[in-house]
FIPA-628826 format. One record per atom (N, C-alpha, C): residue in one letter; x negated, y, z; residue number from 0; atom name. Coordinates in Angstrom, 1 decimal, padded with zeros to 4 digits. Layout:
<kedrens>
KEDREN  resn       X       Y       Z  resi  name
KEDREN     A       X       Y       Z   NUM    CA
...
</kedrens>
This chain:
<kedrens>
KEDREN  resn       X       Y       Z  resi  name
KEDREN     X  -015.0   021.6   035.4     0     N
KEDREN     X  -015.1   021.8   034.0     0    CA
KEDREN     X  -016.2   020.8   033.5     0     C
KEDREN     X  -015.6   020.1   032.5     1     N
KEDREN     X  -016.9   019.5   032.0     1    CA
KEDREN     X  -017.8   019.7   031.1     1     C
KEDREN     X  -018.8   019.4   030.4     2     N
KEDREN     X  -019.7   020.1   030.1     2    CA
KEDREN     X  -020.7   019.4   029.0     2     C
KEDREN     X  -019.7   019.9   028.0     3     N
KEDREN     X  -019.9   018.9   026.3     3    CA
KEDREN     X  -021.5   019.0   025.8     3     C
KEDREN     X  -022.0   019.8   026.2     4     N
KEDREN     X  -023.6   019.6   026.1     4    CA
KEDREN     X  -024.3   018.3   026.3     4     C
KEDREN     X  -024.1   018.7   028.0     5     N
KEDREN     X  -024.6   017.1   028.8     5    CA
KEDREN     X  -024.1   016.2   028.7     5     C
KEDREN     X  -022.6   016.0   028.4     6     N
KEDREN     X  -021.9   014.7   028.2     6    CA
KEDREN     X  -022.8   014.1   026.6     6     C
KEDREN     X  -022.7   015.1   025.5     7     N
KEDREN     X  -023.3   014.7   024.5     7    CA
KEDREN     X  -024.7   014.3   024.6     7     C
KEDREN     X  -025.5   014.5   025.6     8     N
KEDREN     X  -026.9   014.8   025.7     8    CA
KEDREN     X  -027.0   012.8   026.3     8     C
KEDREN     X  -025.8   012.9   027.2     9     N
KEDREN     X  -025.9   011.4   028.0     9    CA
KEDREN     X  -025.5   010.6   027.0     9     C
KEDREN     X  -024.7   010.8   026.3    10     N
KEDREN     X  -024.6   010.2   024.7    10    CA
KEDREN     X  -025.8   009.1   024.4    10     C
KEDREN     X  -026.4   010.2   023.5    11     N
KEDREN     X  -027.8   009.6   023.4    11    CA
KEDREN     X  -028.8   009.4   024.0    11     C
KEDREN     X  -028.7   009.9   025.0    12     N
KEDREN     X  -029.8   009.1   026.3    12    CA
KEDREN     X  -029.4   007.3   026.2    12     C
KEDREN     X  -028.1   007.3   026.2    13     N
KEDREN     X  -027.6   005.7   026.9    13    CA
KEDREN     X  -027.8   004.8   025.5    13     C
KEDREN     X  -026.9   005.6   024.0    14     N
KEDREN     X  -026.7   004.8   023.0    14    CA
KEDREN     X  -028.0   004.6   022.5    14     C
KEDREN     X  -028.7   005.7   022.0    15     N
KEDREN     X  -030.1   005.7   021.1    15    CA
KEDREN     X  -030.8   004.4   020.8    15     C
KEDREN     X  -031.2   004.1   021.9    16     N
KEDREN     X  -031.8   002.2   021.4    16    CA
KEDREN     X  -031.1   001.0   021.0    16     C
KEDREN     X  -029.8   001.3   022.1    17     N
KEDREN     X  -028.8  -000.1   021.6    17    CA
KEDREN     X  -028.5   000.4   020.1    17     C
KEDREN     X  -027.8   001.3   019.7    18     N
KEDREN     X  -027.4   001.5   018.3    18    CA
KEDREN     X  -028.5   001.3   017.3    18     C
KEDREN     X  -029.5   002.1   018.0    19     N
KEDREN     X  -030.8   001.8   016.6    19    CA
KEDREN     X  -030.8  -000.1   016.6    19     C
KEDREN     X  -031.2  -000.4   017.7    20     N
KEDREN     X  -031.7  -002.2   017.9    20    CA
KEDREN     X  -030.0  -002.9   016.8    20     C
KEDREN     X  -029.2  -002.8   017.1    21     N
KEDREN     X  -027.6  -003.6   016.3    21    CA
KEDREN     X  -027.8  -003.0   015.1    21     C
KEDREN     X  -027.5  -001.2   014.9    22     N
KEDREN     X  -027.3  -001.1   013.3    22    CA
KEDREN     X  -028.7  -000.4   012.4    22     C
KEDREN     X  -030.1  -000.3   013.0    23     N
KEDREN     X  -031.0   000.0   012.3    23    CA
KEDREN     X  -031.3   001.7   012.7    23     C
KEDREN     X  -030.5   002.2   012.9    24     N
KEDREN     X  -030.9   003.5   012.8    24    CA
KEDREN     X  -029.8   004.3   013.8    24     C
KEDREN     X  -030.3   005.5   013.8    25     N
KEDREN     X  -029.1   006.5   015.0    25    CA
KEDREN     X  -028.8   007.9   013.9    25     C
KEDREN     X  -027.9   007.7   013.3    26     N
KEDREN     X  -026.8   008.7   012.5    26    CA
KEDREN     X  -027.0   009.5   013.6    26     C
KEDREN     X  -027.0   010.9   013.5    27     N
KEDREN     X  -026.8   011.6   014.8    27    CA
KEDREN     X  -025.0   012.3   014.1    27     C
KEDREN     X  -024.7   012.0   012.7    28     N
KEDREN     X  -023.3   012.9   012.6    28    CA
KEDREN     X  -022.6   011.9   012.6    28     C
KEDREN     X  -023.1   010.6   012.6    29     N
KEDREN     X  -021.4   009.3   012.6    29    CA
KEDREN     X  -021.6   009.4   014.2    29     C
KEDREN     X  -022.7   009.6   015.3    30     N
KEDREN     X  -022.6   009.3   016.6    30    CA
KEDREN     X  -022.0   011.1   017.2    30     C
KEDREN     X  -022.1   011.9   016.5    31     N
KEDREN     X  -021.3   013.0   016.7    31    CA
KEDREN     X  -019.9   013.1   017.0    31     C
KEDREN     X  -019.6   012.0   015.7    32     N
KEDREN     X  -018.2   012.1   015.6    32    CA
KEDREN     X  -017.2   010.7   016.6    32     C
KEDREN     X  -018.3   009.7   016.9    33     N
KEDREN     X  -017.6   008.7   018.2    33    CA
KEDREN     X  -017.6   010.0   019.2    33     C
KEDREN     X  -018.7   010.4   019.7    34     N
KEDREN     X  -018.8   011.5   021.0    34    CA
KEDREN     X  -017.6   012.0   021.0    34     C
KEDREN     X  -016.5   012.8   020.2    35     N
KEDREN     X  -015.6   013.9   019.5    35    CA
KEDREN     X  -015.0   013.5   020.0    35     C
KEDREN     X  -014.7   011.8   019.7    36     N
KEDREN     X  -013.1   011.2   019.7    36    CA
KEDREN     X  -013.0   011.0   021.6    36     C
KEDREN     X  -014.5   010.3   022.1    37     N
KEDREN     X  -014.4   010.8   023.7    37    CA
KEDREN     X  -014.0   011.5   024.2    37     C
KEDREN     X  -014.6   012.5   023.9    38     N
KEDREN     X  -014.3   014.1   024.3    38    CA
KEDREN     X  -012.8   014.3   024.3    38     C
KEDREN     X  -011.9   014.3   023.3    39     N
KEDREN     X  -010.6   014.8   023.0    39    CA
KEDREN     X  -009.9   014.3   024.0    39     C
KEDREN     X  -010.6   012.9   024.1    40     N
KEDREN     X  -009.4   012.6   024.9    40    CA
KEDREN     X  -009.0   012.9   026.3    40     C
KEDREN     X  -010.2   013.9   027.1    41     N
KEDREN     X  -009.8   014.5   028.5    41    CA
KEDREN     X  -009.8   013.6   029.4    41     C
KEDREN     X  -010.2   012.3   029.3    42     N
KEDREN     X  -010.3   011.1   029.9    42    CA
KEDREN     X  -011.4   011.2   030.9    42     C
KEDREN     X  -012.1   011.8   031.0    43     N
KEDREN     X  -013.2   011.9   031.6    43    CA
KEDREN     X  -013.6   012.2   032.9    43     C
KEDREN     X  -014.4   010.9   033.6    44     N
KEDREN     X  -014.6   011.4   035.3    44    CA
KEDREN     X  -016.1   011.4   035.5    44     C
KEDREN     X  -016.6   012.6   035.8    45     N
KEDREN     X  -018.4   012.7   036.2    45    CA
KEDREN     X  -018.3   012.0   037.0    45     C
KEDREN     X  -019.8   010.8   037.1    46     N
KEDREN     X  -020.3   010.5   038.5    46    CA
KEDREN     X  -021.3   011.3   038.7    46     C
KEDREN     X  -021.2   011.8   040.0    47     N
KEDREN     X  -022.6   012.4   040.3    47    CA
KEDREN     X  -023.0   012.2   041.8    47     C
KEDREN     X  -024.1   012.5   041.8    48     N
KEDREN     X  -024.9   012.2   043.3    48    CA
KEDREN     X  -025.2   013.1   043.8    48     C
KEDREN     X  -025.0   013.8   044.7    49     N
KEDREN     X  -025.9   014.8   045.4    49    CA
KEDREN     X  -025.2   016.4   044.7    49     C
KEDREN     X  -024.0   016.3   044.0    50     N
KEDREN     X  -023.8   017.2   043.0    50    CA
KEDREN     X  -024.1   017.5   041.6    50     C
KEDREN     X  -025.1   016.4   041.6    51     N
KEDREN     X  -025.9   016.2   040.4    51    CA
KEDREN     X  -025.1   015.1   039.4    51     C
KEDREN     X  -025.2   015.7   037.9    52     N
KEDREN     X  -024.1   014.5   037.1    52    CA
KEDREN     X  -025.3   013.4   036.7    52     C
KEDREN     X  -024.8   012.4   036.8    53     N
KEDREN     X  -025.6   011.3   036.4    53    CA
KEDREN     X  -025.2   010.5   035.8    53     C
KEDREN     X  -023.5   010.2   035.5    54     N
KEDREN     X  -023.1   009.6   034.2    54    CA
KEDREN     X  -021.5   009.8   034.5    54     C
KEDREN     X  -020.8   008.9   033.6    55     N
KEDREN     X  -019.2   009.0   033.5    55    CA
KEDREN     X  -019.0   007.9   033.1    55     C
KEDREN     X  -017.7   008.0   033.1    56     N
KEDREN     X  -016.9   006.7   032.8    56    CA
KEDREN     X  -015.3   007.4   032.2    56     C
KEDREN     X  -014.6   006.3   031.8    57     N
KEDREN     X  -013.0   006.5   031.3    57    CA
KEDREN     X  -012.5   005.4   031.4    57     C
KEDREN     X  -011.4   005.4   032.4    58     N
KEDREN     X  -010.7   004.5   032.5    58    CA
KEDREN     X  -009.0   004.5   032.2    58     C
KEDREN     X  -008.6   003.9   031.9    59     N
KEDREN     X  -006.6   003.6   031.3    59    CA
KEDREN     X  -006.3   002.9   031.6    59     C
KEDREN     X  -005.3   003.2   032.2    60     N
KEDREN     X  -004.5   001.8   032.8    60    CA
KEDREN     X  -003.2   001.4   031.7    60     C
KEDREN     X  -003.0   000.3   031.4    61     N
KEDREN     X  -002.1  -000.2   030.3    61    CA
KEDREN     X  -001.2  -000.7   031.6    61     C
KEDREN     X   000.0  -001.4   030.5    62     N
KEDREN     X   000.7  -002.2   031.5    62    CA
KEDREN     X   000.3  -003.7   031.7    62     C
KEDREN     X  -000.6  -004.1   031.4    63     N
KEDREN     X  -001.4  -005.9   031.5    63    CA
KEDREN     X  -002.7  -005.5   032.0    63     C
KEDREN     X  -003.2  -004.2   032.3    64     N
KEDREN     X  -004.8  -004.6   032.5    64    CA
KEDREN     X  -005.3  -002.6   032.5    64     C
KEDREN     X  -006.4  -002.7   033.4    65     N
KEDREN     X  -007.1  -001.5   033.2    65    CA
KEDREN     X  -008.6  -001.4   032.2    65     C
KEDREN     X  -008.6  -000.4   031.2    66     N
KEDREN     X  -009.0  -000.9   030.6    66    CA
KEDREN     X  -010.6   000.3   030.8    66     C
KEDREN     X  -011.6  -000.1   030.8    67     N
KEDREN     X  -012.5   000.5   031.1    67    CA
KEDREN     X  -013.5   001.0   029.6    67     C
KEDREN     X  -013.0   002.1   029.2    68     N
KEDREN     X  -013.1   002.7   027.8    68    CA
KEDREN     X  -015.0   002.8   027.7    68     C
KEDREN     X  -015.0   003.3   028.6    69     N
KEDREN     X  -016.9   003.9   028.3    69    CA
KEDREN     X  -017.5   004.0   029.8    69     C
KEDREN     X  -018.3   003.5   030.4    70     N
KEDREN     X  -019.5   003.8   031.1    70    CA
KEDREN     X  -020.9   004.2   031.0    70     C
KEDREN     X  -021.5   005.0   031.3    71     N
KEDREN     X  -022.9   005.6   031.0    71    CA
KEDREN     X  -023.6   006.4   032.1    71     C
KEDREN     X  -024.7   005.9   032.6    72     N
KEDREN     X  -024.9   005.6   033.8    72    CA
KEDREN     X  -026.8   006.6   032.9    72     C
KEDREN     X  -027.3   008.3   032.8    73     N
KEDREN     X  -028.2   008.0   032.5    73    CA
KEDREN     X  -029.3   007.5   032.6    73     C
KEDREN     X  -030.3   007.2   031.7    74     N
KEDREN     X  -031.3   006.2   031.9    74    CA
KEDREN     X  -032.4   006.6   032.9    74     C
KEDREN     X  -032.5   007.5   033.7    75     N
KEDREN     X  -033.2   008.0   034.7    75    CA
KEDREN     X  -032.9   007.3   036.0    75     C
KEDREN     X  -031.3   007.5   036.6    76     N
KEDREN     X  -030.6   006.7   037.2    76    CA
KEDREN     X  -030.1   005.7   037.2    76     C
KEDREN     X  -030.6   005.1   035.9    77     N
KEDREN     X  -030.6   003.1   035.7    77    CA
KEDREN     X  -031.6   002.5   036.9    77     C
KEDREN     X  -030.5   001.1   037.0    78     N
KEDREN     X  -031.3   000.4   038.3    78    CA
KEDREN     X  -031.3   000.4   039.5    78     C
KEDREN     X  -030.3   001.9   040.0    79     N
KEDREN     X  -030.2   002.4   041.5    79    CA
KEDREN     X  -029.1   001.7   041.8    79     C
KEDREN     X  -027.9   001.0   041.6    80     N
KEDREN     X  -026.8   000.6   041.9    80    CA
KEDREN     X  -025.7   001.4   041.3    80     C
KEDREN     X  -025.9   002.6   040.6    81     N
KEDREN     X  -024.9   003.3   040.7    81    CA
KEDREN     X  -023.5   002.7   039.9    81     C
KEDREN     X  -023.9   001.9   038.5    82     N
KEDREN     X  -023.2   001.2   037.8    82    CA
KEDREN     X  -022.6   000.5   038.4    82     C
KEDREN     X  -023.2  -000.5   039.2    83     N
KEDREN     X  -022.2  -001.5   039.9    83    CA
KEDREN     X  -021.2  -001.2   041.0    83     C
KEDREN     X  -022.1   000.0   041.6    84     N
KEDREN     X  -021.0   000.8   042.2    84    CA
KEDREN     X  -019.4   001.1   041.9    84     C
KEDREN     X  -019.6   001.8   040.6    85     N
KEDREN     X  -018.7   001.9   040.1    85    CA
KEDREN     X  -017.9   001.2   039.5    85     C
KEDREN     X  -018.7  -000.2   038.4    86     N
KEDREN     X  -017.4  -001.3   038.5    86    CA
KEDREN     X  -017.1  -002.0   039.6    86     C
KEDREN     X  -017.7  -001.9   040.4    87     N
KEDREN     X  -017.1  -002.9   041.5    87    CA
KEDREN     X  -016.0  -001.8   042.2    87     C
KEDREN     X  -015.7  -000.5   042.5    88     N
KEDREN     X  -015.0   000.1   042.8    88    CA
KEDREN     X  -013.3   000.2   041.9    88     C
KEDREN     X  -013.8   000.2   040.6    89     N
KEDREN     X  -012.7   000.0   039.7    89    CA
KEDREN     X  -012.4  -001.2   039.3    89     C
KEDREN     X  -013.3  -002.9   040.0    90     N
KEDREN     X  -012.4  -003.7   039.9    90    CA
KEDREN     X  -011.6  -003.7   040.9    90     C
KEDREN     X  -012.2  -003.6   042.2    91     N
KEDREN     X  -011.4  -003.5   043.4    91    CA
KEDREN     X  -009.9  -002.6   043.1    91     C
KEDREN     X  -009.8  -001.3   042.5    92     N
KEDREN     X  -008.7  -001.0   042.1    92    CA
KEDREN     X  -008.2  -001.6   041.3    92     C
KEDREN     X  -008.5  -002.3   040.2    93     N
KEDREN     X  -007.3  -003.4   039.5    93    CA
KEDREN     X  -007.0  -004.3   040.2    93     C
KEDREN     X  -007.3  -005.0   041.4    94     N
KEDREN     X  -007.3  -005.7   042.1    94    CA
KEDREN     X  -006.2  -005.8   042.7    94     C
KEDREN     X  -005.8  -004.5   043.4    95     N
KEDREN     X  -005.1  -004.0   043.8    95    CA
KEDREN     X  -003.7  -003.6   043.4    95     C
KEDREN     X  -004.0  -003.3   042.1    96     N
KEDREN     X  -002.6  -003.3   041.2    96    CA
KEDREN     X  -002.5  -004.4   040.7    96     C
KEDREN     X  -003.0  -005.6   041.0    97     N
KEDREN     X  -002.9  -007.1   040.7    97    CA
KEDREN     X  -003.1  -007.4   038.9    97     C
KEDREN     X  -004.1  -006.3   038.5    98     N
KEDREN     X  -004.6  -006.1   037.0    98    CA
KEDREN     X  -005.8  -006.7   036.8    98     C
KEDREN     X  -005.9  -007.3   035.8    99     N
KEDREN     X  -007.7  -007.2   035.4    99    CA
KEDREN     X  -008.4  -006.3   034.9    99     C
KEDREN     X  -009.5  -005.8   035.1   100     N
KEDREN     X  -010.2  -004.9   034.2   100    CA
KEDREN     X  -010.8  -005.6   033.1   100     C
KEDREN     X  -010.9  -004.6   031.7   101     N
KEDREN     X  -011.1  -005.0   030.5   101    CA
KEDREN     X  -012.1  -004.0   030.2   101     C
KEDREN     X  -013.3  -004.4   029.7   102     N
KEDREN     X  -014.2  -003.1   028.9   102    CA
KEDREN     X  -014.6  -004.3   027.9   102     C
KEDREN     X  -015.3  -003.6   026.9   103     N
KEDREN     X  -016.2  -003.7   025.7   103    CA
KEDREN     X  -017.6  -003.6   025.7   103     C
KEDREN     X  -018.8  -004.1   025.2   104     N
KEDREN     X  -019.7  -003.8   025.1   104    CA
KEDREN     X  -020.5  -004.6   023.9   104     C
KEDREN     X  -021.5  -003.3   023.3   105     N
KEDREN     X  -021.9  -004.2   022.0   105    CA
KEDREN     X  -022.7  -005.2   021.8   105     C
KEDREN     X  -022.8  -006.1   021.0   106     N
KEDREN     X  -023.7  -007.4   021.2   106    CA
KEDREN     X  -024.5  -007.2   021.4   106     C
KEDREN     X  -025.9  -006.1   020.9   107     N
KEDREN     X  -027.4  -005.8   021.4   107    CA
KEDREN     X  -027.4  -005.2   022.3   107     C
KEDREN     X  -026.6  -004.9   023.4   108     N
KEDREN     X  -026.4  -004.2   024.6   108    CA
KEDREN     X  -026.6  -005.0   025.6   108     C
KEDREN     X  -027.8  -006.1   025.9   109     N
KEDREN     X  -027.8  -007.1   026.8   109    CA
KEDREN     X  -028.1  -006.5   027.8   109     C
KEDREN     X  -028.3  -005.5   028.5   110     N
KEDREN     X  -028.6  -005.2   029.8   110    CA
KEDREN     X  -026.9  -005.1   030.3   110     C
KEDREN     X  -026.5  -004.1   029.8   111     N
KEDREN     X  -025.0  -003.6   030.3   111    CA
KEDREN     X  -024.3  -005.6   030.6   111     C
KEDREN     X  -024.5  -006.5   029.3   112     N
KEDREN     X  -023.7  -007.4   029.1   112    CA
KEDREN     X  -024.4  -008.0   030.7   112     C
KEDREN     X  -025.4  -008.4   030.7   113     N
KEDREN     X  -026.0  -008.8   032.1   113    CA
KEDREN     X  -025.4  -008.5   033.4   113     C
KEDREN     X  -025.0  -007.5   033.6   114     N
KEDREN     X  -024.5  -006.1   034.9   114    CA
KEDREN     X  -023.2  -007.0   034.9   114     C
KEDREN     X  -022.4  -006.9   034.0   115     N
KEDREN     X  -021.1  -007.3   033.7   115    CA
KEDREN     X  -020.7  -008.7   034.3   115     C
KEDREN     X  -021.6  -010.2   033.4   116     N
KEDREN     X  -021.6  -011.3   034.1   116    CA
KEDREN     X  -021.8  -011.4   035.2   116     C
KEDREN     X  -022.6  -010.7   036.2   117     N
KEDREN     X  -023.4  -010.8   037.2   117    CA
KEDREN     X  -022.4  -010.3   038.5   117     C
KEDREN     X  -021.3  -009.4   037.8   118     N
KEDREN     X  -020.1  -009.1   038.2   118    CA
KEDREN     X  -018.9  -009.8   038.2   118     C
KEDREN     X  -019.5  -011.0   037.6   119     N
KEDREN     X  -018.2  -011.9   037.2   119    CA
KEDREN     X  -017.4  -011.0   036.0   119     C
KEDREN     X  -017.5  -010.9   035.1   120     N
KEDREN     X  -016.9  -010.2   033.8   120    CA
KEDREN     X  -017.1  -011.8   032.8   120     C
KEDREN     X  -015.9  -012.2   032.3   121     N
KEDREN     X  -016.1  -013.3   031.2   121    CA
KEDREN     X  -016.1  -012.5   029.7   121     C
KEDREN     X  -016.7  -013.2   028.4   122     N
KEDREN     X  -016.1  -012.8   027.5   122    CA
KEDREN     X  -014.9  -013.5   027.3   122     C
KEDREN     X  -014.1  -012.5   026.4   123     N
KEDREN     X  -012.5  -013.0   026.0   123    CA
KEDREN     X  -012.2  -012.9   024.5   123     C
KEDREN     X  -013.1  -012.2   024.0   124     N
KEDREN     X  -012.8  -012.2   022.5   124    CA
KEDREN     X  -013.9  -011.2   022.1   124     C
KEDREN     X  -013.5  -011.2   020.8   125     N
KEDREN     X  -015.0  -010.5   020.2   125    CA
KEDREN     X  -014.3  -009.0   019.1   125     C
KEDREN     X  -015.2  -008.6   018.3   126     N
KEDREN     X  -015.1  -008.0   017.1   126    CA
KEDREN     X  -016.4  -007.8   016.4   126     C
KEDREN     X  -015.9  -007.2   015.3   127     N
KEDREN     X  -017.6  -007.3   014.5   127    CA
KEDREN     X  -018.8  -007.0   015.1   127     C
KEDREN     X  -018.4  -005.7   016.5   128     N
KEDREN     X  -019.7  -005.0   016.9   128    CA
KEDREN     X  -019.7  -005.1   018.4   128     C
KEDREN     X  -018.5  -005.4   018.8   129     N
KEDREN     X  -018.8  -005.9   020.3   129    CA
KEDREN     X  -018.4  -006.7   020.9   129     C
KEDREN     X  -018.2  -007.2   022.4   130     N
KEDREN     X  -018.0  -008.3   023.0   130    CA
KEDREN     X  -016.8  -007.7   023.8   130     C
KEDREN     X  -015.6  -008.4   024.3   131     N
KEDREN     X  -014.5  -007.6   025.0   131    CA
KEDREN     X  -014.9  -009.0   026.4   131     C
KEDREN     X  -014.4  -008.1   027.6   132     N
KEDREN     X  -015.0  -008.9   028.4   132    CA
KEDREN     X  -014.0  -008.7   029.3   132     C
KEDREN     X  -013.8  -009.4   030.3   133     N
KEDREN     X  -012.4  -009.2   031.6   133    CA
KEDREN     X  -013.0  -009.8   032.3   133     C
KEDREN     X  -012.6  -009.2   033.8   134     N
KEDREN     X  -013.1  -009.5   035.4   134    CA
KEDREN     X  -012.4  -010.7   035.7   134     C
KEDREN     X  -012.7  -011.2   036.3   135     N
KEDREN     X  -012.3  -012.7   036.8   135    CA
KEDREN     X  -010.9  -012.2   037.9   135     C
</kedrens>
């Protein structure tokens, strides 16, 4: 069962700075309502350590590419590997299905964008507020 408190709570643990640093400030009801559209979608896989949750992710598989919707890794357990763990586990599965993986990330988000290249992730195209990026 998952557990819309905490998922909300990791919300803003992860966004709070990148959103303030890009748009000025953290709406807590326009960031209510991204969380919502998450949520609905049942997409959702806990990572946890020890039984303990420590972030999530969402992933979709299309028919050209998997697409890696959201990762959030909280900021307590930044830095242990856990993140890379995990994309490198879900490129290895597109890999496998002979797919690329595809995520998003927003332009003032240079740490995540860092993790990404360092993974071999190229950018491939943009939008007003983020960078779309695919695995080599």
């Amino acid at each position: 069962m998952l557990d819309y408190d905490w998922l909300y709570e990791l919300h803003r643990d992860v966004y709070i700075d990148v959103i303030t640093r890009q748009f000025g400030d953290w709406d807590e009801k326009e960031q209510m309502n991204f969380f919502q559209d998450v949520w609905k979608s049942h997409n959702i896989t806990v990572i946890t350590i020890n039984k303990e949750p420590v972030g999530m992710f969402q992933l979709y598989q299309r028919s050209d590419h998997l697409w890696l919707a959201e990762i959030q890794i909280a900021t307590k357990y930044q830095n242990n590997g856990i993140g890379t763990k995990v994309i490198a586990d879900l490129m290895n599965k597109a890999r496998k299905l002979g797919l690329p993986l595809r995520l998003r990330v927003l332009h003032k988000n240079h740490r995540a964008q860092s993790l990404y290249q360092r993974l071999g992730f190229r950018h491939t195209k943009g939008t007003p507020h983020h960078y779309v990026m695919e695995s080599a």
